[in-house]
PAZAPA-4460 file (N, C-alpha, C; in steps of 0.05 Angstrom, whole numbers, plus 32768, in hexadecimal, padded with zeros to 4 digits):
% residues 197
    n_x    n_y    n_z   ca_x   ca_y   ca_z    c_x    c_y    c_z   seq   type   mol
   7A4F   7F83   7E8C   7A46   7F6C   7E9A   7A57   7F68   7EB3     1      X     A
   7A6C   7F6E   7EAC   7A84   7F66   7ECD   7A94   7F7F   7ED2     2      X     A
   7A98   7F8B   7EF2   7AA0   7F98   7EF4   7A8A   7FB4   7EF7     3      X     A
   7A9F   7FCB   7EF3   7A8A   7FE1   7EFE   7A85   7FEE   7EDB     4      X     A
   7A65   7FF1   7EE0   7A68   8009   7ECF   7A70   8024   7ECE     5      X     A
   7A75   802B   7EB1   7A8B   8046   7EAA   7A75   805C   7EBA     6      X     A
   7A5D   805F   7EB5   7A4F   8078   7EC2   7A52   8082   7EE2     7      X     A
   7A5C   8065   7EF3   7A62   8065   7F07   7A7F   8073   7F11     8      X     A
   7A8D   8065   7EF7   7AA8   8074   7F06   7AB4   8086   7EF9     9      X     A
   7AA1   8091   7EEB   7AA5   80B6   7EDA   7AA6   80CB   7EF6    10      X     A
   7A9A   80C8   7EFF   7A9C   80E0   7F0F   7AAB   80D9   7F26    11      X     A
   7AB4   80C6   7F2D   7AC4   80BF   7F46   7AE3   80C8   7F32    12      X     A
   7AED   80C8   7F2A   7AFE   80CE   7F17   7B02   80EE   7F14    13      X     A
   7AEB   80FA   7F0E   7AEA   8115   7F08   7AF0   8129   7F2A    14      X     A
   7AE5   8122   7F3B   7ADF   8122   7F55   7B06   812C   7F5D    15      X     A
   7B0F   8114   7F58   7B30   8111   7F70   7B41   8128   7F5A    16      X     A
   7B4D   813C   7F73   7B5E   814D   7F67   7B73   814B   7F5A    17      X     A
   7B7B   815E   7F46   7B96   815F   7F33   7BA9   8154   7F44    18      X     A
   7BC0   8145   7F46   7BD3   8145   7F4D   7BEF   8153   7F3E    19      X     A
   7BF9   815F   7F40   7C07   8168   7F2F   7C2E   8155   7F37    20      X     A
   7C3B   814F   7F25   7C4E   8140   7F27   7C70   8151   7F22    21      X     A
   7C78   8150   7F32   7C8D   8165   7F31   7CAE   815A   7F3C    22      X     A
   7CC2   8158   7F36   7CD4   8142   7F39   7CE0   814C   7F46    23      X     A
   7CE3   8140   7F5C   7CFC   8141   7F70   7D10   8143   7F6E    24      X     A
   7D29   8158   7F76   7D44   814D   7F78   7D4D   8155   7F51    25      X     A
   7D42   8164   7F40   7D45   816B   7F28   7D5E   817E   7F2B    26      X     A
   7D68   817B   7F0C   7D84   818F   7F0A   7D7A   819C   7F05    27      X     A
   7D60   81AC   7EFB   7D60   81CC   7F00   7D64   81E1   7EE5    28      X     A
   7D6A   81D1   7ECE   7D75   81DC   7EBB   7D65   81C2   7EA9    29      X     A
   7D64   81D1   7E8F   7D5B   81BC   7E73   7D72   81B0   7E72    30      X     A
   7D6B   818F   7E66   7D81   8182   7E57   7D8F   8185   7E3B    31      X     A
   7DA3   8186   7E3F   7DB8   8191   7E1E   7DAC   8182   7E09    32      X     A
   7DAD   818F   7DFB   7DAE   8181   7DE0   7DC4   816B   7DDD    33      X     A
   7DC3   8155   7DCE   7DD4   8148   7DCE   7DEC   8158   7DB4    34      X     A
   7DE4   8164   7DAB   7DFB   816D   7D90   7E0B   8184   7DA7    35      X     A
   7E01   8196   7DBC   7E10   81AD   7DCD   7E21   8197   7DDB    36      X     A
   7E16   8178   7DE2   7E2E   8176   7DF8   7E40   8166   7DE6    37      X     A
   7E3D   8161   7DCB   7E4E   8158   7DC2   7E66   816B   7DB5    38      X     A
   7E5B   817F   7DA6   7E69   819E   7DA4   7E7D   819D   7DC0    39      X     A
   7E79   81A8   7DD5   7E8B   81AC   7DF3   7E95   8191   7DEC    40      X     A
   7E94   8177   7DF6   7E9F   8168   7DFA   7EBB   8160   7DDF    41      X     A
   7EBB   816A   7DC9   7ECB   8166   7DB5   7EDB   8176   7DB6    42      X     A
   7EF1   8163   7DBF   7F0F   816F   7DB2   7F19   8170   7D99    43      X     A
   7F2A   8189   7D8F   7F3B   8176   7D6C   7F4E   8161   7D79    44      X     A
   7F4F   8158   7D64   7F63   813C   7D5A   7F81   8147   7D6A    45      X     A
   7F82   8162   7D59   7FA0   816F   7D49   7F9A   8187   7D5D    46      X     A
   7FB0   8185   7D78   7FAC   8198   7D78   7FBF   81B9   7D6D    47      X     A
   7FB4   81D1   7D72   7FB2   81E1   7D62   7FD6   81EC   7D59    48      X     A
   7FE8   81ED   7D6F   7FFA   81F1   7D74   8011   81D6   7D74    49      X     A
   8011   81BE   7D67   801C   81A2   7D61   803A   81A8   7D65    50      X     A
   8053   81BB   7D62   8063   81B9   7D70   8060   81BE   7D92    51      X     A
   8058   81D2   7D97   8055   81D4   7DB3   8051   81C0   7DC7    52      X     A
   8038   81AD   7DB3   802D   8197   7DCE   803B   8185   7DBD    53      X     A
   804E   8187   7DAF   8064   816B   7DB5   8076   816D   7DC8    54      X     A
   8080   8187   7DCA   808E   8197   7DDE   8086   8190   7DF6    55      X     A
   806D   8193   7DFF   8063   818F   7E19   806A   816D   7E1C    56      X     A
   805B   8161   7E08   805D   814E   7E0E   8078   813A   7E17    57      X     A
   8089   8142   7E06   80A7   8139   7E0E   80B3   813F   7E24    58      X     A
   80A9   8159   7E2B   80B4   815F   7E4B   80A6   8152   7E67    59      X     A
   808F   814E   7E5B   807B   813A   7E72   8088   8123   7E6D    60      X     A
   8090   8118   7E59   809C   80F4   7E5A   80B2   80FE   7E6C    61      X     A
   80BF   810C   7E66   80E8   8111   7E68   80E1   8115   7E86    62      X     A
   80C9   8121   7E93   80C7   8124   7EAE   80BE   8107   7EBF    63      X     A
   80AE   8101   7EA5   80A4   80E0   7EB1   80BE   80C4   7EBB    64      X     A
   80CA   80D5   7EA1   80E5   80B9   7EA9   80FB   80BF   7EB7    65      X     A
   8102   80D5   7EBD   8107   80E4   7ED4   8102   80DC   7EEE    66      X     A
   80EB   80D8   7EF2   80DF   80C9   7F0F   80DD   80B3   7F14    67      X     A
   80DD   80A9   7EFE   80DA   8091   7EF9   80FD   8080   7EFF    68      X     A
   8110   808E   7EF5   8126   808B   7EF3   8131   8090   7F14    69      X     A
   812B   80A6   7F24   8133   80AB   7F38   8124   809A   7F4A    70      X     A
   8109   8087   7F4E   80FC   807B   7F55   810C   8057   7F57    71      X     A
   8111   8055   7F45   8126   803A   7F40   813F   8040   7F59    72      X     A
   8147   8057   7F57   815E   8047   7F67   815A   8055   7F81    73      X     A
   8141   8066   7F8C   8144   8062   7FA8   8123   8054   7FA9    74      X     A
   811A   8047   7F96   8106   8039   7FA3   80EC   8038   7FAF    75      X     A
   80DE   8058   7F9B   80C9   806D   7FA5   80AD   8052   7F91    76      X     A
   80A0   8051   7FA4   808B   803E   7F98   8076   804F   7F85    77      X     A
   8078   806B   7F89   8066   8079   7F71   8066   8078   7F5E    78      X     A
   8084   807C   7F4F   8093   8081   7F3F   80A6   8071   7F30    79      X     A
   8099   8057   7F3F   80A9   8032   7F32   8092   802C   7F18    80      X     A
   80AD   8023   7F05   808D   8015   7EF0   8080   7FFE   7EFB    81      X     A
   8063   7FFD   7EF1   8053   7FE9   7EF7   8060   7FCF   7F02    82      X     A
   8071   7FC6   7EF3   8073   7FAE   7EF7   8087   7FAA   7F13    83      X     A
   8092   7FBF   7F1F   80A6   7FBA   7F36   8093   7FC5   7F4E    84      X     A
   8078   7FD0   7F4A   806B   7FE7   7F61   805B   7FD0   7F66    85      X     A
   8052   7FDA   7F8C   8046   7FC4   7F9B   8055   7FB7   7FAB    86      X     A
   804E   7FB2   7FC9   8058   7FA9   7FD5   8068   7F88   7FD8    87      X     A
   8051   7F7B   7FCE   8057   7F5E   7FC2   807A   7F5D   7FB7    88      X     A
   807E   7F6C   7F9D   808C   7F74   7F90   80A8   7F78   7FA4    89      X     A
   80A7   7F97   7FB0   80B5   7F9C   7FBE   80C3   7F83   7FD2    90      X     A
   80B4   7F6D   7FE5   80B6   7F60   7FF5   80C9   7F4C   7FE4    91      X     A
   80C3   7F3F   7FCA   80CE   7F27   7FB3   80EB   7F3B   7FB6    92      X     A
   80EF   7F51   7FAD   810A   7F5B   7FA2   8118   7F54   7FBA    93      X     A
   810E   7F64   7FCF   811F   7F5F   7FEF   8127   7F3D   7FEE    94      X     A
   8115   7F2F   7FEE   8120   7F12   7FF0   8132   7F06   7FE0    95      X     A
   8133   7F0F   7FC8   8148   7F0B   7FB6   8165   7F16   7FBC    96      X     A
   8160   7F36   7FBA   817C   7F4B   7FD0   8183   7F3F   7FDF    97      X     A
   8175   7F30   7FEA   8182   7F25   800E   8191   7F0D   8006    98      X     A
   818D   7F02   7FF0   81A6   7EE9   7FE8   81B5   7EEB   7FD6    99      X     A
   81CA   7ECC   7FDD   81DE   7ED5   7FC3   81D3   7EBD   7FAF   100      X     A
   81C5   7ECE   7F99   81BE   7EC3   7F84   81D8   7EB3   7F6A   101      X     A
   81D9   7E9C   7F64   81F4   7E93   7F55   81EC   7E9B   7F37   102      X     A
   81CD   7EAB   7F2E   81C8   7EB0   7F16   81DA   7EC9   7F15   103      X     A
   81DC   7ED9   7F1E   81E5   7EF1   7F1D   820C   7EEA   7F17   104      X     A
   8210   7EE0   7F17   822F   7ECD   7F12   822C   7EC8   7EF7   105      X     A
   8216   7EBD   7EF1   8214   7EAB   7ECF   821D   7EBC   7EBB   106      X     A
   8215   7ED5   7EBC   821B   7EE5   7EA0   8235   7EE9   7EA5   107      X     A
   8247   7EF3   7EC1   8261   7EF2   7EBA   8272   7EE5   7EAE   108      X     A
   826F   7EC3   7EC2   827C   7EAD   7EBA   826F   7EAC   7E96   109      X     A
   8262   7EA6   7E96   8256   7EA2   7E79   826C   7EB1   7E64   110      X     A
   8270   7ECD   7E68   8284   7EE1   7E57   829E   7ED8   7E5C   111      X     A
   82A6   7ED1   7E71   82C3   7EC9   7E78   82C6   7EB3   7E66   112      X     A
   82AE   7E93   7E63   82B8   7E78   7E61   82B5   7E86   7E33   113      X     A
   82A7   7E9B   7E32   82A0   7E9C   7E0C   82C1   7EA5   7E08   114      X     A
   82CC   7EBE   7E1A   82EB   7EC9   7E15   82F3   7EB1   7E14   115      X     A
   82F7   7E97   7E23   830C   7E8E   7E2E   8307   7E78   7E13   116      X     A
   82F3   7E71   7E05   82E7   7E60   7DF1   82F6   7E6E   7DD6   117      X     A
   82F0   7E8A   7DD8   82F8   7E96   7DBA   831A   7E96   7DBC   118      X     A
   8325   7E9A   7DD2   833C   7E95   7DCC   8349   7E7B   7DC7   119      X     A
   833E   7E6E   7DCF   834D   7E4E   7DDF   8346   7E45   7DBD   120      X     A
   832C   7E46   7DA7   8330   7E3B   7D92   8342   7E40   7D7C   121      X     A
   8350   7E53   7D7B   835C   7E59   7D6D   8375   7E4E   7D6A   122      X     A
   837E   7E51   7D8C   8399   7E3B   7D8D   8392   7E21   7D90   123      X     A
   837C   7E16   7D89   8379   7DFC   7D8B   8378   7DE9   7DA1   124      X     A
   8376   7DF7   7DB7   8371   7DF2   7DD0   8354   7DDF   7DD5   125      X     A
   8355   7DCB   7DC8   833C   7DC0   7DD0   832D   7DB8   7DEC   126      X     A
   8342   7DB2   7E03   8333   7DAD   7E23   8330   7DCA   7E2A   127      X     A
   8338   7DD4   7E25   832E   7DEF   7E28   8312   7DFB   7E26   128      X     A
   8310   7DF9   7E06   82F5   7DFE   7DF8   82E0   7DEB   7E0B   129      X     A
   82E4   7DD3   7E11   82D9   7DBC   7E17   82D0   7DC7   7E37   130      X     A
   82DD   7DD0   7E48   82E2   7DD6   7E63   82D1   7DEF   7E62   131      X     A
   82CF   7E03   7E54   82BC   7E24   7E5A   82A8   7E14   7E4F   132      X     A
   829D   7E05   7E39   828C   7DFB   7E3A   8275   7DE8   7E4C   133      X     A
   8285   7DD7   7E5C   827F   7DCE   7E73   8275   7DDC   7E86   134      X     A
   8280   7DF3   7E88   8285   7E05   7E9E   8268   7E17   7E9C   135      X     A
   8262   7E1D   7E88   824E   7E2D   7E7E   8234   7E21   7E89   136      X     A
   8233   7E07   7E7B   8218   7DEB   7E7A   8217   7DE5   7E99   137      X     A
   8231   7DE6   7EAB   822B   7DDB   7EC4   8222   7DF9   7ED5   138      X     A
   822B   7E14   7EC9   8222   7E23   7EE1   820B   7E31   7ED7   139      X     A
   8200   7E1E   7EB9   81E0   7E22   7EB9   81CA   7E16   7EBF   140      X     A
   81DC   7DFB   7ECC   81C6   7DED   7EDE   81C8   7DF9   7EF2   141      X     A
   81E2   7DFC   7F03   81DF   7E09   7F1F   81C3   7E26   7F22   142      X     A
   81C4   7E32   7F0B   81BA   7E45   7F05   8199   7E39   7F0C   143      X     A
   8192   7E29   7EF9   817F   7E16   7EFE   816A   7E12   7F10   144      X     A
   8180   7E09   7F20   8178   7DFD   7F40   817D   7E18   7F54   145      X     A
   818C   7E2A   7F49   817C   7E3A   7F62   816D   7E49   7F60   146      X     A
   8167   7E4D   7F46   8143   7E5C   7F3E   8134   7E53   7F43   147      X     A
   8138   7E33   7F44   811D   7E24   7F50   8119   7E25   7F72   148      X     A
   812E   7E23   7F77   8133   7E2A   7F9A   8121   7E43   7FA3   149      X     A
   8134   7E5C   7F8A   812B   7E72   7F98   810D   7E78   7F92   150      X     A
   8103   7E6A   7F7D   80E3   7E6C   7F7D   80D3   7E5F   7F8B   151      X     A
   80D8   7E49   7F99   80CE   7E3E   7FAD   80D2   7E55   7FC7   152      X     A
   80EE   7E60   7FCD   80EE   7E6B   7FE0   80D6   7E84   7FDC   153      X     A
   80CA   7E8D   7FCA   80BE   7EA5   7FBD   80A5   7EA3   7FC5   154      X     A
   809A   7E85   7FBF   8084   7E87   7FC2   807C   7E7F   7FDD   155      X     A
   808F   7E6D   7FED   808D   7E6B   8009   8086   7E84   801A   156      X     A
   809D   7E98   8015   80A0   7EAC   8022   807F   7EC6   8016   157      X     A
   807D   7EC4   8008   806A   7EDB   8004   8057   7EC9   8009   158      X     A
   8049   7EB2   8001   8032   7EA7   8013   8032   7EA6   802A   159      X     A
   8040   7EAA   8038   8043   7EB2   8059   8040   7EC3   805D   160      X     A
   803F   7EDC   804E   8044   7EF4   8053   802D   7F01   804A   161      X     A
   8023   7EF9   8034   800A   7F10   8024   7FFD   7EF7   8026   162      X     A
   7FD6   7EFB   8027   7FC7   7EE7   8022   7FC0   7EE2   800C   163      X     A
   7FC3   7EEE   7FF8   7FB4   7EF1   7FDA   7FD2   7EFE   7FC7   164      X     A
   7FE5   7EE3   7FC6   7FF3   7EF8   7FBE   7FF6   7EF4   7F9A   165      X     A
   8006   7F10   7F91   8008   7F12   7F70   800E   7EFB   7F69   166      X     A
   7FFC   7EF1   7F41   800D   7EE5   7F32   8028   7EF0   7F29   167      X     A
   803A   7EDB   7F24   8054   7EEA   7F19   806B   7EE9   7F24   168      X     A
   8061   7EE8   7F3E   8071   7EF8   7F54   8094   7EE8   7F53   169      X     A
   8093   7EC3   7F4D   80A5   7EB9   7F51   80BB   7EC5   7F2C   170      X     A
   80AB   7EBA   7F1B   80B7   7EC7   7F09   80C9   7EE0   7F0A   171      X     A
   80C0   7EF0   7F14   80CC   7F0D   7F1B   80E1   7F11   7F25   172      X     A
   80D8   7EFE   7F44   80F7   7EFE   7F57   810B   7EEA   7F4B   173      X     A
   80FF   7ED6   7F2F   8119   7EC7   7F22   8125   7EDC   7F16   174      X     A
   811D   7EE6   7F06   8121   7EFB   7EF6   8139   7F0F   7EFE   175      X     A
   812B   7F1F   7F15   813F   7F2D   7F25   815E   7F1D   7F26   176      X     A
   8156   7F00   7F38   8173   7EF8   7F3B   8188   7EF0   7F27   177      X     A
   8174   7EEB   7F0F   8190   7EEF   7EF7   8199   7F0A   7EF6   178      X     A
   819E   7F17   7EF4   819E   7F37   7EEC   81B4   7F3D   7F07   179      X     A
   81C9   7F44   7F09   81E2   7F4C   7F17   81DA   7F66   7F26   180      X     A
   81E2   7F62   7F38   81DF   7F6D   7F55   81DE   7F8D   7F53   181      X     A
   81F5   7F96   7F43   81F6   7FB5   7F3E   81EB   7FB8   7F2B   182      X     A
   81DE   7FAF   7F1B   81D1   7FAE   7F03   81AC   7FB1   7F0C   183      X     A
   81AB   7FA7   7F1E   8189   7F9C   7F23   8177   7FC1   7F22   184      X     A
   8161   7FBE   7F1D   8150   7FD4   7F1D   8139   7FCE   7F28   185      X     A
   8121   7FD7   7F39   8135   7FF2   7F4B   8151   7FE5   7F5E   186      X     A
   815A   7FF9   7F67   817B   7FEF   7F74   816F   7FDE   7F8E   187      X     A
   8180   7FC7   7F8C   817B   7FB9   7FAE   8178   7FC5   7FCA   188      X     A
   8167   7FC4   7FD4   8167   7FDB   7FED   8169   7FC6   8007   189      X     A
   8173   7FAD   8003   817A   7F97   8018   8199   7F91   8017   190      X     A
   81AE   7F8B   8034   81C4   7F86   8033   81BA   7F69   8027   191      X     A
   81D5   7F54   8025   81D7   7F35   801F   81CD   7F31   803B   192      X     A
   81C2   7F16   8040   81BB   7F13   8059   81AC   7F1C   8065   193      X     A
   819C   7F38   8066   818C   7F38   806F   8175   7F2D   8075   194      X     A
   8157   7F31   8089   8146   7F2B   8088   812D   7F41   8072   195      X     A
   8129   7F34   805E   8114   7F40   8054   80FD   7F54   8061   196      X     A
   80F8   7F6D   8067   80E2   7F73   8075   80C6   7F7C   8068   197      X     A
***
């Protein structure tokens, strides 16, 4: 009733040539079986020779920390662990190097005021005991206040500097400045005073 009838468009149909469909741009080769590429693709667990590739393996770490080790103290950004590599990073340490941090004092004084405590109780020296104690509590406020200084200076300075800069970053350079001067990793590559570059 609606539309064309079928007798009409039988032969219009029969009429228009084969097209034949053939894909462009093909790799050229059948696709694997999925069991062949899983065969190739499987390694053992274990491999076959288990002293040897522990062997290997220990000499690849022993080479890893090696570079890793020689990287710390001249400061090769390839070869720094994660957490010191990056410029960001690099720029915080310099700002820290370039001052004199009073955390880096704390652990000394700290050991001097416990000697001067373990002796002084014994002879009964009580202003003594009383005094390294003081001494301790007051140069862990000092301590305090200049972590907070120097993290303000941290974040001043690298928001000026980088537009998008790392979380962390102030943490880090506190971090650094407790930790004593000859002690720090990688080694300070700024005199005191300097300008950070």
């Amino acid at each position: 009733m609606f539309g064309r009838s079928k007798e009409k468009s039988a032969p219009a149909a029969q009429e228009s040539p084969a097209v034949e469909l053939t894909k462009v741009g093909g790799k050229g080769r059948p696709t694997p079986r999925r069991s062949d590429a899983q065969a190739r693709n499987a390694r053992p667990l274990v491999p076959a020779d288990r002293k040897a590739a522990q062997k290997l393996s220990r000499e690849a770490q022993r080479e890893e920390r090696a570079k890793m080790q020689a990287a710390l103290m001249t400061g090769d950004e390839r070869y720094l662990p994660v957490r010191d590599r990056g410029p960001q990073k690099r720029f915080v340490r310099d700002v820290v190097d370039a001052r004199r941090n009073v955390g880096e004092y704390f652990l000394i004084i700290a050991g001097i005021s416990l000697v001067l405590s373990m002796v002084a109780s014994p002879l009964g020296s009580r202003s003594l005991v009383l005094a390294t104690t003081l001494l301790i509590y007051g140069m862990l406020a000092v301590v305090v206040v200049d972590s907070v200084l120097l993290g303000r200076r941290v974040r001043r300075t690298v928001a000026a500097r980088f537009p998008d800069p790392e979380r962390g970053l102030v943490s880090y350079g506190i971090t650094r400045a407790l930790q004593i001067r000859r002690m720090r990793r990688p080694v300070p590559m700024v005199e005191r005073g300097a300008h950070p570059s």
